[in-house]
C-alpha positions as CSV (number, residue, x, y, z in Angstrom):
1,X,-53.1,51.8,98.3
2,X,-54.9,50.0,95.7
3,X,-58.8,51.3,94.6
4,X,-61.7,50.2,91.9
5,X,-63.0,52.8,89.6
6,X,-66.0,51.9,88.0
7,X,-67.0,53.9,84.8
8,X,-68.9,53.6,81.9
9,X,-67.8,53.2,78.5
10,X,-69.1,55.3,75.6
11,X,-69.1,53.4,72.4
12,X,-66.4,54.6,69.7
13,X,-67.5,57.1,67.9
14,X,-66.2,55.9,64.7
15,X,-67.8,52.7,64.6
16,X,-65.6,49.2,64.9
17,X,-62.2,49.4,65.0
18,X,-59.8,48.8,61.8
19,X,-56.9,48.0,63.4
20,X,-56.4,43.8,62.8
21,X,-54.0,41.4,64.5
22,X,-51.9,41.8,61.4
23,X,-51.4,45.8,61.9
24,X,-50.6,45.0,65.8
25,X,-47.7,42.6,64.5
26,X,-46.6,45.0,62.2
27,X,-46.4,48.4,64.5
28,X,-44.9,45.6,67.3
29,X,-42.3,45.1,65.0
30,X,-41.9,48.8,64.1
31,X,-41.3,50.0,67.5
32,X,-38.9,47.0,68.4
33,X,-36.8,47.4,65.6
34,X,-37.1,51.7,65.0
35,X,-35.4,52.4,68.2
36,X,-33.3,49.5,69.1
37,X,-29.8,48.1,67.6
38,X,-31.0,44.5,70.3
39,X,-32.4,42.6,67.5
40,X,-29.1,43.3,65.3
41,X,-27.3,42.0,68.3
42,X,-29.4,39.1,68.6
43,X,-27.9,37.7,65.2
44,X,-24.6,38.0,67.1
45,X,-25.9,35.7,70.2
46,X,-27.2,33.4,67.5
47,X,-24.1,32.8,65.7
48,X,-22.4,32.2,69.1
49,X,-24.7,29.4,69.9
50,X,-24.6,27.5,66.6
51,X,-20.9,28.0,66.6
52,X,-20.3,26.9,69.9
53,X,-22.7,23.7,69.5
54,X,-20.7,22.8,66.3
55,X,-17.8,23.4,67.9
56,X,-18.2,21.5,71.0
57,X,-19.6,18.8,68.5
58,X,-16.5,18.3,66.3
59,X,-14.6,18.2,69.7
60,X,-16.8,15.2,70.7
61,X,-16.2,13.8,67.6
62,X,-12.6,13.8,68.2
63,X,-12.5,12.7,71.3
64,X,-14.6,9.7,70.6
65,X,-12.3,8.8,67.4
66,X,-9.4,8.9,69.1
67,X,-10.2,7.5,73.1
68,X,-12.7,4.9,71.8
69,X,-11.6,4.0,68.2
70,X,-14.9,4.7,66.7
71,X,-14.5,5.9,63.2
72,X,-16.4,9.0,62.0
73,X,-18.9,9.1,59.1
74,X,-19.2,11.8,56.6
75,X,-22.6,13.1,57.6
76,X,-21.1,14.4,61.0
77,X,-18.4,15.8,59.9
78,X,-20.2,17.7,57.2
79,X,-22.5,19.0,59.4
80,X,-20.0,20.2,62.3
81,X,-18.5,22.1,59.0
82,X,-21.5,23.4,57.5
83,X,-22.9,24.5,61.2
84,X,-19.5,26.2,62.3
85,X,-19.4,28.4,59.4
86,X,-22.8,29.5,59.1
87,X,-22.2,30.2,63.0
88,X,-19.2,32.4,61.8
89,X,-20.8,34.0,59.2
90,X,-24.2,34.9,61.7
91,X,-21.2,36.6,64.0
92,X,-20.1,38.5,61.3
93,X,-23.5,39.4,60.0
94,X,-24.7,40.6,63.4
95,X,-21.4,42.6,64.0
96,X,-22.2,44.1,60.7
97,X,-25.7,44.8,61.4
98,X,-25.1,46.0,64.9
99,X,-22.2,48.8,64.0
100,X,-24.3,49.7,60.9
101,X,-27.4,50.7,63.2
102,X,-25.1,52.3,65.2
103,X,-23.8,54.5,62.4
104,X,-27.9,55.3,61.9
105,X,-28.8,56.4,65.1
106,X,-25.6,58.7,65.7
107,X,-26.8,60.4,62.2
């Protein structure tokens, strides 16, 4: 059962408050990342995704070279590299990150 309690509220004592947006943002991100190896983890997801989208690129790529004949341009290529990597290396990082704030906790 669900009720309505109507009260009155007493002005603060102290006068406005200092607390800005900016201070909100910055204890938000305190308690999310004080507690919590997630964010860490989220690197890891991150790297997955670009990864996999290079990946998944280059095998279009491929397949359109060699069932259609159409030749491949440097750009592409470039980029499939440039984006797998960097996905490797955000795996790595977030692995890294993730057993280190393990390690932090436990201590």
């Amino acid at each position: 059962k669900t009720d309505v309690v109507k009260y009155a509220r007493a002005e603060r004592v102290a006068g406005d408050s200092k607390f800005n947006g900016w201070k909100l943002w910055n204890l938000a991100l305190e308690g999310i990342t004080s507690f919590s190896t997630f964010p860490l983890r989220i690197w890891t997801y991150i790297g997955l995704a670009v990864a996999g989208v290079a990946f998944l690129y280059g095998a279009w790529m491929i397949f359109d070279t060699l069932a259609f004949g159409n030749a491949v341009r440097g750009y592409p290529s470039l980029l499939v590299s440039i984006l797998f990597l960097g996905g490797i290396q955000l795996i790595g990082i977030g692995v890294l990150g993730e057993y280190i704030g393990r390690i932090y906790i436990e201590t």
